[in-house]
C-alpha positions as a Markdown table, in Angstrom:
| # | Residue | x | y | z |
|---|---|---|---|---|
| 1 | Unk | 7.8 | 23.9 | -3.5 |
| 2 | Unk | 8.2 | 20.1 | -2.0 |
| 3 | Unk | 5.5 | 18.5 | -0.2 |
| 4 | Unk | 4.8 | 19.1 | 3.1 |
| 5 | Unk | 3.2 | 15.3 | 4.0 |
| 6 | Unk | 4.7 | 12.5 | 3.0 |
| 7 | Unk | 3.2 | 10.0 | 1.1 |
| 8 | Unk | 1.8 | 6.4 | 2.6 |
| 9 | Unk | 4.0 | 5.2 | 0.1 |
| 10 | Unk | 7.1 | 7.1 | 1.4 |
| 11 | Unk | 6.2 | 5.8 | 4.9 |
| 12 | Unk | 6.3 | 2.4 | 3.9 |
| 13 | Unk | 9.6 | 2.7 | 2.7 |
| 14 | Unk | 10.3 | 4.9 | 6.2 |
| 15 | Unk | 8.8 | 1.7 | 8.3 |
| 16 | Unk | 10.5 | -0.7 | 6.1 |
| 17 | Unk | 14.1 | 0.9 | 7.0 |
| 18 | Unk | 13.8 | 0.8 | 10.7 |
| 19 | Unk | 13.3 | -3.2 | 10.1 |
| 20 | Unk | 16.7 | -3.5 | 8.6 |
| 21 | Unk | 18.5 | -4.3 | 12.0 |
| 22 | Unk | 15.6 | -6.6 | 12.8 |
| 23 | Unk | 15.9 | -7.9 | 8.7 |
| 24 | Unk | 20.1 | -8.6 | 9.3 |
| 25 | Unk | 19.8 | -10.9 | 12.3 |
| 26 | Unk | 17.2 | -13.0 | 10.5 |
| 27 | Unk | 18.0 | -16.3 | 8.4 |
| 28 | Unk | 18.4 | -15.6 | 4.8 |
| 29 | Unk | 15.2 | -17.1 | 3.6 |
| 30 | Unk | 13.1 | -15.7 | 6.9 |
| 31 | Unk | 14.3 | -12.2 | 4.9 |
| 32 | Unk | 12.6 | -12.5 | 2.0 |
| 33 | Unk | 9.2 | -13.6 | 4.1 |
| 34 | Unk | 10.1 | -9.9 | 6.0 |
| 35 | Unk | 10.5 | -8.5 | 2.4 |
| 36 | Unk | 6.9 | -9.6 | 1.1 |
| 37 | Unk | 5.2 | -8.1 | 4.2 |
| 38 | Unk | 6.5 | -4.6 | 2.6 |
| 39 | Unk | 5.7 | -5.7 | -0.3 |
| 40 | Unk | 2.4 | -6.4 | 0.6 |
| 41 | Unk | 2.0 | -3.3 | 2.3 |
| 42 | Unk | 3.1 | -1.6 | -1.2 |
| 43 | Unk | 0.5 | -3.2 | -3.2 |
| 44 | Unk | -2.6 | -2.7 | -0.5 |
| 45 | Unk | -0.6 | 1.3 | 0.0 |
| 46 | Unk | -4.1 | 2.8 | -1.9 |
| 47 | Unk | -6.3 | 1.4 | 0.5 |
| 48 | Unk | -3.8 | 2.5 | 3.4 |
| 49 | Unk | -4.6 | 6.0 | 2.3 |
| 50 | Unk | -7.9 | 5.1 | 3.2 |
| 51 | Unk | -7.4 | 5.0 | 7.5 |
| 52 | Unk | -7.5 | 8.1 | 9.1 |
| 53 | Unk | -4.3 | 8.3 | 10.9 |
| 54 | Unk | -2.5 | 5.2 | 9.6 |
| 55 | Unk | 0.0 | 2.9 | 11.2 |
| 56 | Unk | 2.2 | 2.0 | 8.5 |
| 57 | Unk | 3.0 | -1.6 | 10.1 |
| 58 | Unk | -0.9 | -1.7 | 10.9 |
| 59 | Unk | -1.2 | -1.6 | 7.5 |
| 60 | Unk | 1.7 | -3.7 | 5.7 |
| 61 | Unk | 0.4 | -6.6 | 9.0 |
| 62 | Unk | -3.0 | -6.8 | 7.3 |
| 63 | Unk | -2.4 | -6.3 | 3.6 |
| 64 | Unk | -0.6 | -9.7 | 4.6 |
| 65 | Unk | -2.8 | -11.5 | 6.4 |
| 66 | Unk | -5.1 | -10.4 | 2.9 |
| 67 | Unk | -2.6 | -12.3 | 1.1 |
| 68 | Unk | -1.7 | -15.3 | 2.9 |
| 69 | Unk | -5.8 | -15.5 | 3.6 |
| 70 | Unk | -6.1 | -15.6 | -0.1 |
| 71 | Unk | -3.3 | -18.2 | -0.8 |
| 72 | Unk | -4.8 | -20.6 | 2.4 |
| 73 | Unk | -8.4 | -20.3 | -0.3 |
| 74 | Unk | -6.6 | -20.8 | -3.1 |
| 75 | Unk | -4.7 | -24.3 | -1.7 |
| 76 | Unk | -8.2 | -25.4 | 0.0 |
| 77 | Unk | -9.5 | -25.0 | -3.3 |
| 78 | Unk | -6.8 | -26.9 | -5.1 |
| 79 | Unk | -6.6 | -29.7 | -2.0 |
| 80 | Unk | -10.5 | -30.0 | -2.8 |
| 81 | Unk | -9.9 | -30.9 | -6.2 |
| 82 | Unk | -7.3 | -33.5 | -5.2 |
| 83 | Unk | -9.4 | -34.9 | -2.7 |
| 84 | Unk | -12.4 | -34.9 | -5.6 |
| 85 | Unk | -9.7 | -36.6 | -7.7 |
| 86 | Unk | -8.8 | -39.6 | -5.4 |
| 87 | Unk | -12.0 | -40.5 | -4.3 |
| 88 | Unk | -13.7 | -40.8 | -7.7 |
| 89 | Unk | -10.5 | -42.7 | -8.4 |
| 90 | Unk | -11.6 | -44.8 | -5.5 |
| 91 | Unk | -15.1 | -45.5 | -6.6 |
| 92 | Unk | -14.3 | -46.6 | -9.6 |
């Protein structure tokens, strides 16, 4: 017997597909920024599982804001360092 639901995994890939019109019109490297946000959405898909009635775009829109909040942390933390760098470079 098949399944009867179909998977938050599966519905990504469902959500994904009725982007591709909007995907075609867009310039080739605006595609693969469209292409992370699914990919995003695939690799926050076990949490996704967690929302009562989830809305698969809901979902991939803040597994990506996850993402990019934790890349903005990541380049504070690195401009810190540079900043750090220059101004003891400064001082002495």
């Amino acid at each position: 017997m098949g399944r009867t639901a179909r998977t938050f995994r599966d519905s990504i890939s469902v959500e994904e597909s009725r982007w591709k019109g909007f995907r075609r019109v867009l310039k080739p490297n605006s595609r693969g920024v469209l292409d992370r946000v699914f990919d995003y959405a695939r690799e926050y898909a076990d949490a996704g599982t967690m929302i009562v009635t989830p809305r698969v775009m809901e979902v991939a829109l803040v597994s990506t804001v996850v993402e990019l909040l934790k890349e903005v942390d990541e380049l504070q933390k690195k401009l810190n360092e540079i900043e750090k760098g220059v101004q003891e470079k400064g001082a002495g």
